[in-house]
C-alpha positions as CSV (number, residue, x, y, z in Angstrom):
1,X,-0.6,-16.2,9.9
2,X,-1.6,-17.2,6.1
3,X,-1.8,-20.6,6.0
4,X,1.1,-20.8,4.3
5,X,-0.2,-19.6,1.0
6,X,1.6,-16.5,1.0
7,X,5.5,-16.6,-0.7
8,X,8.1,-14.6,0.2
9,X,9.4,-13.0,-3.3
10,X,12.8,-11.1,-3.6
11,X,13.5,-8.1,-6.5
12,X,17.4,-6.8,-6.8
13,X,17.9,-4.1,-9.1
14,X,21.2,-4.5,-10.5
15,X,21.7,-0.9,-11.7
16,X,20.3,2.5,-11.8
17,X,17.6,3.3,-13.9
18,X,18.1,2.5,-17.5
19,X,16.2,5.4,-18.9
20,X,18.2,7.8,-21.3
21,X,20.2,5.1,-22.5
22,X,20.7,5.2,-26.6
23,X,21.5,1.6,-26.7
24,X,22.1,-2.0,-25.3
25,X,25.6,-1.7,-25.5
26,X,25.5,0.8,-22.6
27,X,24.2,-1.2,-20.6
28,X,26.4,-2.2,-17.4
29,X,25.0,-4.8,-14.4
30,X,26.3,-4.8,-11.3
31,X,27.2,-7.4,-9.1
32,X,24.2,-8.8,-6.8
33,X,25.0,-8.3,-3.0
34,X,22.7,-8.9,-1.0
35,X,21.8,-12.2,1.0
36,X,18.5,-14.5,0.5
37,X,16.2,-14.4,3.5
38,X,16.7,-17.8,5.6
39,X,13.9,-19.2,7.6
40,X,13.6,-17.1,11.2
41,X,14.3,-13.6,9.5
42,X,11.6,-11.0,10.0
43,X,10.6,-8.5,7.5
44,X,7.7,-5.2,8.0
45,X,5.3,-6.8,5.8
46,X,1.1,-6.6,4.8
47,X,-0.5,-9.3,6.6
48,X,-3.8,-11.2,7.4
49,X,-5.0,-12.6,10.4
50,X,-6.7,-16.1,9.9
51,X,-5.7,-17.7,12.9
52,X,-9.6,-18.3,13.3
53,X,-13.2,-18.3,12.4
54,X,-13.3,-15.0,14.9
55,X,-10.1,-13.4,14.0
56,X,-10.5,-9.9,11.9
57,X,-8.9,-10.5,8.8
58,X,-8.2,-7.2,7.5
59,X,-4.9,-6.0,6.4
60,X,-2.1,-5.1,9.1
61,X,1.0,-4.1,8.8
62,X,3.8,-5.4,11.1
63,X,6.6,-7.9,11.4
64,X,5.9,-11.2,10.1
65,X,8.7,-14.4,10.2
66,X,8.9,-16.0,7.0
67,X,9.6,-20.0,7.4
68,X,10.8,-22.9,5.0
69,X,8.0,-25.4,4.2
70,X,7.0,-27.8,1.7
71,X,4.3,-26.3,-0.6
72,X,3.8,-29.5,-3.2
73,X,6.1,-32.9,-4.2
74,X,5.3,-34.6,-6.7
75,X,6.5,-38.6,-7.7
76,X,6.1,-40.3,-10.9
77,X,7.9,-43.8,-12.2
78,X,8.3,-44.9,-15.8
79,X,9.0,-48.5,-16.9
80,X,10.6,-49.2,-20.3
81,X,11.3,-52.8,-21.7
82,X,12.9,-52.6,-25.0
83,X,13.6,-55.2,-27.4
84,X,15.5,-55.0,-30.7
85,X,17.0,-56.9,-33.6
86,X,19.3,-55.5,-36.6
87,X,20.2,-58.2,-40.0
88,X,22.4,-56.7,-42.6
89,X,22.9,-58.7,-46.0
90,X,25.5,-58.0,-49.1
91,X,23.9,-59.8,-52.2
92,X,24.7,-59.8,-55.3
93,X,28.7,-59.6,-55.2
94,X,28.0,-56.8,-52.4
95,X,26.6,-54.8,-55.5
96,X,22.9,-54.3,-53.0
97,X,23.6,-54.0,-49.5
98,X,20.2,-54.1,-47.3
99,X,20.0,-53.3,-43.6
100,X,16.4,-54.2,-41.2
101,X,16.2,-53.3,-38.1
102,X,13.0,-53.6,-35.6
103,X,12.6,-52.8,-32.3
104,X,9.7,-53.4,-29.7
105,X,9.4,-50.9,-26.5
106,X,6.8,-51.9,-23.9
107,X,6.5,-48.6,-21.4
108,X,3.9,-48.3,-18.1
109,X,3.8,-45.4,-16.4
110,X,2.8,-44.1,-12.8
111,X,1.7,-40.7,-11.6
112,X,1.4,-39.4,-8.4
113,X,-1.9,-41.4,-6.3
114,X,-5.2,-39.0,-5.8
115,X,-6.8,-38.3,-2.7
116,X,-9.5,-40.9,-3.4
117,X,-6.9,-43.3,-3.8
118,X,-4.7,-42.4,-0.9
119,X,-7.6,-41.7,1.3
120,X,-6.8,-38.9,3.1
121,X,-6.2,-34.8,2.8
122,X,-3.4,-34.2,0.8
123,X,-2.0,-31.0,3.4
124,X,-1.5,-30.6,7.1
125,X,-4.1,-28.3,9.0
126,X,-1.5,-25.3,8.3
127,X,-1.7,-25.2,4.3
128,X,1.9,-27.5,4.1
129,X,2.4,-30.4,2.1
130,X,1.9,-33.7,3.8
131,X,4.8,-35.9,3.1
132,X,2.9,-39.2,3.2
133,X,0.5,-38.5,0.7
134,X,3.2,-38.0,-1.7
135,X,3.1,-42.0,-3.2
136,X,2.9,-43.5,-6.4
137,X,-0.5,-44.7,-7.8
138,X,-1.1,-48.6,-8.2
139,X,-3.0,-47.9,-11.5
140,X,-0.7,-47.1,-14.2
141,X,-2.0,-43.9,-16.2
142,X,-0.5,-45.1,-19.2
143,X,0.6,-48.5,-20.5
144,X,2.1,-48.5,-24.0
145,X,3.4,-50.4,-26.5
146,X,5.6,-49.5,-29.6
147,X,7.2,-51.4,-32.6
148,X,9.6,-49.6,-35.1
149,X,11.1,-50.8,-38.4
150,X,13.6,-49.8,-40.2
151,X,15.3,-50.5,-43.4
152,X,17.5,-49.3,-45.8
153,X,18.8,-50.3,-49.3
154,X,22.0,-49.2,-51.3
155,X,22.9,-50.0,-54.6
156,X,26.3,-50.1,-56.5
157,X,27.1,-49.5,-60.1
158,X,27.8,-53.3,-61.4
159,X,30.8,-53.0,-63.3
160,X,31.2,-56.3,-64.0
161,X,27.5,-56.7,-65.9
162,X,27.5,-52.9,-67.6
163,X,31.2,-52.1,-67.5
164,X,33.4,-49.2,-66.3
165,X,32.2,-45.8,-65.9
166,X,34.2,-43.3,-67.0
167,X,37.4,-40.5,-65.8
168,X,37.2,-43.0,-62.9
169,X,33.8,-42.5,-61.6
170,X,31.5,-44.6,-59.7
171,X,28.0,-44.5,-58.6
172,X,25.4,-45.7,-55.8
173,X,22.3,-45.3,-54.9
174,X,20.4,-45.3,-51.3
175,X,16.5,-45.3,-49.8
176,X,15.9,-45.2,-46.6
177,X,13.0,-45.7,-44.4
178,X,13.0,-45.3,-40.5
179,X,10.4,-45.3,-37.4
180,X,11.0,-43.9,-34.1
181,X,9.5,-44.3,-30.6
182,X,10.5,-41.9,-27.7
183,X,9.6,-43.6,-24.4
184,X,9.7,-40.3,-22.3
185,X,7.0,-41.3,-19.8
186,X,3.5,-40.1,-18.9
187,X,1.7,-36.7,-20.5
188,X,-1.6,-35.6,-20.7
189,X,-3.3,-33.5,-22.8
190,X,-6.3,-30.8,-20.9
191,X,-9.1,-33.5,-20.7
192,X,-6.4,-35.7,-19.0
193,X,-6.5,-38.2,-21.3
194,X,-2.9,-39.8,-21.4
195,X,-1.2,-39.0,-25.0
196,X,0.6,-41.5,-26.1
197,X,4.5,-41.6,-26.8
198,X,6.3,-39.2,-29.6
199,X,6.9,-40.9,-33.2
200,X,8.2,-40.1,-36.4
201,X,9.1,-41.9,-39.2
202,X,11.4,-40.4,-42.1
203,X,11.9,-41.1,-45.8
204,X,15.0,-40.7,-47.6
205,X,16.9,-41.3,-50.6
206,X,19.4,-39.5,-53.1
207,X,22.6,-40.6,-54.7
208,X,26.9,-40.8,-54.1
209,X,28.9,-40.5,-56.9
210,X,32.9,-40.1,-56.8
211,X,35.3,-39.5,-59.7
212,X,38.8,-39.5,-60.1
213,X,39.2,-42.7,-58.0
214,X,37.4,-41.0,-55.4
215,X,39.3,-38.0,-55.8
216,X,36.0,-36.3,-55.5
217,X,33.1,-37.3,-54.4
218,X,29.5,-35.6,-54.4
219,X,26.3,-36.9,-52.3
220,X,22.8,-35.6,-52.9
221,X,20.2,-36.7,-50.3
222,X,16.4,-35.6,-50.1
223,X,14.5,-36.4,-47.2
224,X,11.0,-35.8,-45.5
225,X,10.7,-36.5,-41.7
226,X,7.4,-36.8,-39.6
227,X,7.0,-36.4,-35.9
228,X,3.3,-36.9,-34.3
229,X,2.3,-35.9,-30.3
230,X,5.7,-33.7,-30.0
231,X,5.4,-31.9,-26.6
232,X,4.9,-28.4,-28.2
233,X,3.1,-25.4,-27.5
234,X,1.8,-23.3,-24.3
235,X,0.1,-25.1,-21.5
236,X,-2.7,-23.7,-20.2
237,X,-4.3,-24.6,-17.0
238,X,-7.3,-22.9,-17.2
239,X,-7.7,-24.5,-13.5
240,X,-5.4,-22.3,-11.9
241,X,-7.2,-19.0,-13.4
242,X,-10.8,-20.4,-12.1
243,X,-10.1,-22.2,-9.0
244,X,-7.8,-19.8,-8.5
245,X,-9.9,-16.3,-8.7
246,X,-12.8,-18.7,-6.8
247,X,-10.0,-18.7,-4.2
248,X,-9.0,-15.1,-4.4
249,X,-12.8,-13.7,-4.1
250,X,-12.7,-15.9,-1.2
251,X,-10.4,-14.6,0.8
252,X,-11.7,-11.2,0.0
253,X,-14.9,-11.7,1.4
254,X,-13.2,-13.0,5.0
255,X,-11.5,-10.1,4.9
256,X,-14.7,-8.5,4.7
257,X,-14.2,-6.4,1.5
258,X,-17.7,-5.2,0.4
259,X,-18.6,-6.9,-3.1
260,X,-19.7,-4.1,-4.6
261,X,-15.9,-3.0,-4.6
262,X,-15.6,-6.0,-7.2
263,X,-17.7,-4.2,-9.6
264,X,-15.8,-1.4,-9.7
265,X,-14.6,-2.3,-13.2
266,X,-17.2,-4.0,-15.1
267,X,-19.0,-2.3,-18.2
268,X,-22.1,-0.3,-17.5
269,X,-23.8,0.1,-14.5
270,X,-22.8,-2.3,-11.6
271,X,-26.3,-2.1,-10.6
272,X,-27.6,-4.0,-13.0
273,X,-24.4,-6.6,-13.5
274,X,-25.7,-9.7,-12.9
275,X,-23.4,-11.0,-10.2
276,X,-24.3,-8.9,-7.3
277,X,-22.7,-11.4,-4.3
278,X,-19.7,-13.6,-3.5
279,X,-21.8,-16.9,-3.1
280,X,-22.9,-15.9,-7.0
281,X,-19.7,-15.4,-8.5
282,X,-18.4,-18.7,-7.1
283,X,-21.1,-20.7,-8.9
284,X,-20.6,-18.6,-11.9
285,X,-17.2,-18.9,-12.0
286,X,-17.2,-22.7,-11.5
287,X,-20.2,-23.0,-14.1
288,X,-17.9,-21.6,-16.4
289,X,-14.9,-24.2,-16.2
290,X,-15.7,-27.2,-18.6
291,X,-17.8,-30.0,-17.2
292,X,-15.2,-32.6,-18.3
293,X,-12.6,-30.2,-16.6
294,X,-14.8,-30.5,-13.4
295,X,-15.1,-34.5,-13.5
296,X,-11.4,-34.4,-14.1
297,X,-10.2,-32.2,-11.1
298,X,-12.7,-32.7,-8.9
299,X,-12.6,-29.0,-7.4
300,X,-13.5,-28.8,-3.5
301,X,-13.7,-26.1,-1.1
302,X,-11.1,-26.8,1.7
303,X,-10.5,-25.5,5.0
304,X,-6.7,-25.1,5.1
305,X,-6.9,-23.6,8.7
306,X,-8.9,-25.5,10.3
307,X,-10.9,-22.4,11.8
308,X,-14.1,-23.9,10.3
309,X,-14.6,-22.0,7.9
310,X,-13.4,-23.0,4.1
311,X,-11.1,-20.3,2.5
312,X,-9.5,-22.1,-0.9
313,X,-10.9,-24.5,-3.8
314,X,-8.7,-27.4,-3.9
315,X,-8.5,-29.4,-6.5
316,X,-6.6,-32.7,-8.2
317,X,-3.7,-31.2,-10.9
318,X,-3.4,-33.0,-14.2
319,X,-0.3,-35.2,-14.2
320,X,2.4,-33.4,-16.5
321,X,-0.4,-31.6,-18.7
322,X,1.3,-30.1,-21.6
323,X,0.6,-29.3,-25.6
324,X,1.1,-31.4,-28.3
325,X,1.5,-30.8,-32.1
326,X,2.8,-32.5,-35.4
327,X,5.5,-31.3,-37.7
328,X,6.7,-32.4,-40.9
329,X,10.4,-31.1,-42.5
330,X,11.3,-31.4,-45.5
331,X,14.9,-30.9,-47.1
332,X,17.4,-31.9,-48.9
333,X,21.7,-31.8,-48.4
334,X,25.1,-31.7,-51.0
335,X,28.1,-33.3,-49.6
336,X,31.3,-32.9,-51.1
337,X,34.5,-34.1,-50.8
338,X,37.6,-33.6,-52.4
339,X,41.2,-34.8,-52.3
340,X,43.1,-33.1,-55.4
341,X,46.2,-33.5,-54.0
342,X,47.9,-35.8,-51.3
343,X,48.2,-32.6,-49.4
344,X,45.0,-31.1,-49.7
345,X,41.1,-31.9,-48.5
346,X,38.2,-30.1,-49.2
347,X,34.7,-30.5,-47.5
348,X,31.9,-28.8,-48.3
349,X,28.2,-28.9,-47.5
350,X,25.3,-26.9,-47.9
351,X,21.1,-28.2,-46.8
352,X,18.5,-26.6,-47.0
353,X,15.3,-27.8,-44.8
354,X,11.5,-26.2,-44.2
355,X,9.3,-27.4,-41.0
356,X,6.0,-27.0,-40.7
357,X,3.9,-27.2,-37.6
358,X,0.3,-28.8,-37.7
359,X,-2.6,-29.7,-35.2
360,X,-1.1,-27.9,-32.3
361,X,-2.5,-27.8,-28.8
362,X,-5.9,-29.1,-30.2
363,X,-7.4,-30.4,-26.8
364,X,-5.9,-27.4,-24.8
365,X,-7.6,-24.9,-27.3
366,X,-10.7,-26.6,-27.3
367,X,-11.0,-26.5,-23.1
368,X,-9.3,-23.0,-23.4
369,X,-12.1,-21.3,-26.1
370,X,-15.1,-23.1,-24.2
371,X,-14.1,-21.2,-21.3
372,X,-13.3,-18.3,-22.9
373,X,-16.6,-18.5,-24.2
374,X,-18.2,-19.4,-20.9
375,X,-16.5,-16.3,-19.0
376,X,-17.5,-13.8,-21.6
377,X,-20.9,-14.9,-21.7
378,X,-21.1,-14.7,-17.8
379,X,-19.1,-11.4,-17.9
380,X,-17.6,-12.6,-14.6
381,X,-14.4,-11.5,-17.0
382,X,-15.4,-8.0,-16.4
383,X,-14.7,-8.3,-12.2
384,X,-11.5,-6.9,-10.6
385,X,-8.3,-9.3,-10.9
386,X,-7.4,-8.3,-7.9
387,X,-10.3,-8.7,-5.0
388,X,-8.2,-7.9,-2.1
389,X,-7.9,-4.7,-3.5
390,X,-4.3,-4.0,-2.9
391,X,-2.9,-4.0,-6.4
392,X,-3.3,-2.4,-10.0
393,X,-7.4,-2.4,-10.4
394,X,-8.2,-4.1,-13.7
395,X,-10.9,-6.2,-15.0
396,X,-9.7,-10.1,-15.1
397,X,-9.8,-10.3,-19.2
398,X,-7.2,-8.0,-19.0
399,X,-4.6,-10.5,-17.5
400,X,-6.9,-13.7,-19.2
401,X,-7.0,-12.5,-22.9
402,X,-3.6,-11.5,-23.2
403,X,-2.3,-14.0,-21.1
404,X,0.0,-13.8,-17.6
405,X,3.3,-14.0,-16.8
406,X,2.8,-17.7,-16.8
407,X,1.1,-17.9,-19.8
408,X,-2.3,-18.7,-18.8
409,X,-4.4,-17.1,-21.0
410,X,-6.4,-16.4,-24.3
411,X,-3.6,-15.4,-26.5
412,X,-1.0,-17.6,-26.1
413,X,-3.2,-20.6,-27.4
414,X,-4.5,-18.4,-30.2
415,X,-1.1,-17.3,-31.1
416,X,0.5,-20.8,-31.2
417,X,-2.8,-22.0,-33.4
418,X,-1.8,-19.2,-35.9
419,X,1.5,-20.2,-36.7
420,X,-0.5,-23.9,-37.8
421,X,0.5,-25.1,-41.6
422,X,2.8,-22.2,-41.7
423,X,6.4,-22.8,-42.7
424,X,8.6,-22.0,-39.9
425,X,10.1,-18.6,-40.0
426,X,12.4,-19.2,-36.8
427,X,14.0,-22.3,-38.7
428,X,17.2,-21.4,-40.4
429,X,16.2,-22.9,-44.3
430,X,19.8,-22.7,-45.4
431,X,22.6,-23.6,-44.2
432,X,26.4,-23.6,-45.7
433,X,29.6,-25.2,-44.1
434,X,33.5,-25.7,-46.0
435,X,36.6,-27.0,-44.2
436,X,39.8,-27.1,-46.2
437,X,43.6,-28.2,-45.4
438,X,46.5,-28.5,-46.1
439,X,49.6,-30.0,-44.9
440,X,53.2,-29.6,-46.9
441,X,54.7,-33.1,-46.9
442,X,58.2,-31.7,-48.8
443,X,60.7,-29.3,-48.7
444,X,61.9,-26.6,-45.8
445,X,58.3,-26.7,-44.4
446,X,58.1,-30.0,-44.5
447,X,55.4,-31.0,-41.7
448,X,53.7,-27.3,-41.4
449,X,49.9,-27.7,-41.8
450,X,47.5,-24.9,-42.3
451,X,43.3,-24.9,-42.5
452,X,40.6,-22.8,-41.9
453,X,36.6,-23.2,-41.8
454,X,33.5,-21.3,-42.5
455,X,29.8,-21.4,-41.6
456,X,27.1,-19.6,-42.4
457,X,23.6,-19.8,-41.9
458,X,20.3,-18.2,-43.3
459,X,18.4,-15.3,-41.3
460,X,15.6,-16.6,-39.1
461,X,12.6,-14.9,-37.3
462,X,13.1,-13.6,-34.0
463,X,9.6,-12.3,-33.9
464,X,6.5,-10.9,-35.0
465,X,4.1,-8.0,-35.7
466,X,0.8,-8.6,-33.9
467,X,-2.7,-8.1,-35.1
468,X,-5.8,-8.0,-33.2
469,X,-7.9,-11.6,-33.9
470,X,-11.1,-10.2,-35.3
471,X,-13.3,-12.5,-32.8
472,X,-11.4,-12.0,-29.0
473,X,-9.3,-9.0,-30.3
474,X,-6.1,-10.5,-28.4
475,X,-3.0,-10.2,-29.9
476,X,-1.7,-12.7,-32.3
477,X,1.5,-13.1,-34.6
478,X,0.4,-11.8,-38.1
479,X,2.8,-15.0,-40.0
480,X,3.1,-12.7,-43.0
481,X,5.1,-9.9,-41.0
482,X,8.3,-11.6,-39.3
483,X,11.4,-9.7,-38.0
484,X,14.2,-11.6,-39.2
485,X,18.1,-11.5,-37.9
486,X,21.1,-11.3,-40.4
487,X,22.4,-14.6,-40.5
488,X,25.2,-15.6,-38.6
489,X,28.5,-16.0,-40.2
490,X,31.7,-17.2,-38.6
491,X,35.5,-18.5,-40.1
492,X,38.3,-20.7,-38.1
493,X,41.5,-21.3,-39.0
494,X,44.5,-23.3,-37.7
495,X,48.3,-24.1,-37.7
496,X,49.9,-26.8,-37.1
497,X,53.4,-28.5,-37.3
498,X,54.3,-32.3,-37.3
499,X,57.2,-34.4,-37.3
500,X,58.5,-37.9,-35.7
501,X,60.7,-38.3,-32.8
502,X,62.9,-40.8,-30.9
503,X,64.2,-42.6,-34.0
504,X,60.3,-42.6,-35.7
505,X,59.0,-43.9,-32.8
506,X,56.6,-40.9,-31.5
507,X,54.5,-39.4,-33.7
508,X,54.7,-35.3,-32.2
509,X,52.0,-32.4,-33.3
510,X,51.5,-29.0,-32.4
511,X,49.0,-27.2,-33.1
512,X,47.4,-23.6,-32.7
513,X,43.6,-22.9,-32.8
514,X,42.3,-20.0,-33.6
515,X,38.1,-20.1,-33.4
516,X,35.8,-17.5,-34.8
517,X,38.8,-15.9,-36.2
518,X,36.4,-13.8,-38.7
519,X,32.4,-13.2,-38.5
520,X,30.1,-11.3,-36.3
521,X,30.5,-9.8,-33.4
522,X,27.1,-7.9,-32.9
523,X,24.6,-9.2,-30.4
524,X,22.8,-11.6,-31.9
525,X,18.3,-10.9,-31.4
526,X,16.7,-13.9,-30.5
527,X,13.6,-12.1,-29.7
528,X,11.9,-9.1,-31.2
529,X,8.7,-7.3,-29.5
530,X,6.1,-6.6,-31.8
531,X,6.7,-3.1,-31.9
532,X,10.0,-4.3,-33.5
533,X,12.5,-3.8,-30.3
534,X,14.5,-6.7,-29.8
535,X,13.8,-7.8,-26.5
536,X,16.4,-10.6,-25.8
537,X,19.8,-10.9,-26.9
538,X,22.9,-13.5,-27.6
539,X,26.1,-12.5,-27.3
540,X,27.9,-14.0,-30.1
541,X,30.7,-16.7,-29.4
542,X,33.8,-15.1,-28.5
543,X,37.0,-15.5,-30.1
544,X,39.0,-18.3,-28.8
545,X,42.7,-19.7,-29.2
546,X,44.1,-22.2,-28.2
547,X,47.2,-24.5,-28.6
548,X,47.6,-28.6,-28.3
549,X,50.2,-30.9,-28.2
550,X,49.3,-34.8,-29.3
551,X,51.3,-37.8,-28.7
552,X,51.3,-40.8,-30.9
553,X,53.3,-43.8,-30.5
């Protein structure tokens, strides 16, 4: 019996051990057989007895049912109204063409309704999930509204006032301004103050010119693009690490667990630490969250049970809390096409683009570094992670500093604010793409068409080496030591045949595919450890053919 706070977790190994291996490409998985547990099974497990105020709580061992229940639900409702209007004009013989667009979004949004609101416990007296508190609020947390222009100019050589251009060649010109509003709903940053909806704006202009009566043609564009409050960066809920360890330490001490077993990791002499109780650490601990944190969640000790006795912190979850951050790219691309036969068509195109990130997670690293600074100033960091004493024994910085599996921690907010005004190393900058075909329209292979494409693209970081941050000493990406791929590089090509039927009345075509034909065919890193082992892979896109037959008529 644990209140149903306890999950059943499930680890396959899908091989043997790995050790003595000399690369990835002797790796070899096996197929998973085995069956997920289903409500009703019984397992030999560790348990805890907390049926009541006078049960033992200690550790047993012995058969214990798992069961299906409902741990959390959550509801949430977004309402978008959008408005929009689009003019074009062609003045001046069509020689300035001008396009306005604007557009007006009205969005409310609802999250799920508090306990205050709803009135009444949000789980049963077992630890589940009470279905009927799960209701929308009547108070919307957000209520926005969002008006986006656009426009555009383009204008045309003016043959008639200045005269031809010569070997055929004409000329235009373009600018280009835009706005954008993304109505994705509610988010809120760690002081749960509801961020408003992602923008961006972006400014372009450049220049089209074709020759040879648009035989060729070239296009140059340069553009800059701007997005504010982009949902970017870790989220860290720096509830869950102190309500949660308030939580842990509780249960410890109903299962009777002597404090000074706590202490066993601390620096110095546990004598003279100066938390020396349970009823001590819990106000410490809670002293260290963020008093605007506090307000926000309104942590309470709950009796999950009902044995009388509390034995868990609840506490009111910000509504989608994430990160937020601004970029700004900046780039420009060539376009060129090319007819210099009847027969034959050329496209090429090479950009070439640099992002940079700015201003990220600002609220979550403030509420993250004043608790930081809180728990190292209490040294409650220095206690045992684990209280109930039945895993690894290590002080709690050593899972807070560097961060968890879940990425609550220290480093991962530290390590995201490094990479701030910093071009973007896992951006590709350049990128290069040509397409060119043929088809013979004469002769004994009359209707045989033959092509081919290629695409390649610049190296991008997969990773970095870490230095200590001089303050904390966590771990954070050193921006000036990258581990970059090679590139990726890949060529189609195709075949194809095409002739009328049925007295010119069906248009036939055949045609044979042939994708990633040349290229790569390593694994492709997508991320590298710091110590420079590549930790995830992609297996590049496999070679593909395939053959179509079209009807026209």
């Amino acid at each position: 019996y644990t209140s149903f706070r306890s999950r059943f977790e499930l680890a396959v190994y899908t091989r043997d051990s790995l050790l003595g291996l000399s690369s990835m490409d002797d790796v070899r998985l096996n197929q998973i057989k085995v069956s997920r547990p289903q409500p009703g099974d019984s397992f030999y497990a560790l348990y805890t007895d907390t049926s009541s105020a006078t049960a033992e709580r200690t550790l047993r061992t012995g058969n214990v049912q798992i069961e299906r229940f409902l741990f959390e639900e959550n509801v949430g409702q977004t309402n978008i109204e959008a408005k929009a209007f689009t003019w074009q004009s062609y003045l001046f013989d069509e020689h300035i063409v001008g396009l306005l667009g604007v557009r007006n979004d009205d969005t409310s949004s609802f999250a799920r309704a508090t306990e205050a609101e709803v009135g009444f416990d949000s789980r049963l007296d077992l630890g589940q999930w009470n279905p009927d508190f799960t209701r929308l609020s009547n108070t919307p947390s957000l209520e926005e509204s969002g008006d986006t222009t656009t426009w555009s100019l383009v204008g045309r050589y003016p043959e008639k006032l200045l005269g031809e251009l010569p070997w055929g060649m004409d000329l235009q010109v373009h600018y280009a301004e835009s706005e954008n509003f993304n109505p994705i709903g509610l988010r809120s940053n760690a002081l749960g103050q509801a961020v408003g909806q992602p923008t961006g704006s972006t400014e372009e202009f450049g220049f089209q010119a074709s020759f040879a009566e648009n035989k060729f043609t070239v296009k140059v564009n340069w553009f800059e693009t701007l997005l504010n409050d982009i949902t970017a960066g870790p989220t860290v809920n720096i509830g869950s690490v102190a309500y949660g360890y308030i939580t842990s330490y509780r249960d410890a001490e109903l299962l009777e667990i002597d404090f000074p077993l706590q202490l066993v990791t601390v620096d110095g002499d546990p004598a003279n630490f100066p938390i020396q109780d349970y009823d001590t650490f819990y106000d410490v601990m809670l002293n260290n969250v963020p008093q605007a944190f506090q307000d926000l969640t309104n942590p309470r000790r709950e009796d999950s049970d009902g044995d009388g006795l509390w034995d868990q912190i609840d506490w009111d979850n910000i509504p989608n809390l994430r990160s937020f951050a601004d970029r700004v790219a900046e780039g420009f691309e060539v376009e060129m096409i090319a007819s210099p036969t009847p027969s034959w068509r050329i496209l090429a195109n090479i950009s070439q683009q640099e992002t940079v990130q700015q201003n990220t997670a600002v609220a979550m690293s403030a509420v993250v570094e004043e608790f930081n600074a809180n728990l190292q100033a209490s040294r409650a960091g220095e206690m045992i992670s684990s209280p109930n004493q039945t895993v690894q024994i290590r002080q709690i910085n050593d899972l807070w500093l560097p961060g968890n599996l879940q990425g609550n921690g220290l480093a991962p907010i530290r390590g995201a604010r490094a990479l701030d005004n910093v071009v973007s190393n896992e951006q590709r900058e350049w990128r290069f793409t040509a397409v060119s075909t043929y088809q013979i329209r004469e002769g004994t292979l009359k209707g045989f068409g033959i092509g081919g494409a290629a695409r390649w693209e610049d190296e991008a970081a997969t990773g970095y080496v870490f230095k200590l941050d001089p303050e904390s000493g966590t771990p954070i990406p050193d921006v000036n030591r990258p581990f970059y791929d090679d590139g990726l590089f890949s060529g189609d090509m195709w075949v194809s045949y095409e002739r009328m039927l049925f007295d010119n009345k069906v248009d036939w075509k055949i045609q044979m595919n042939v994708r990633n034909l040349i290229g790569d065919d390593d694994d492709i890193p997508v991320k590298t450890n710091p110590d420079g082992q590549v930790a995830v892979i992609r297996i590049p896109n496999p070679r593909v053919i395939s053959i179509s037959n079209s009807f026209k008529f």
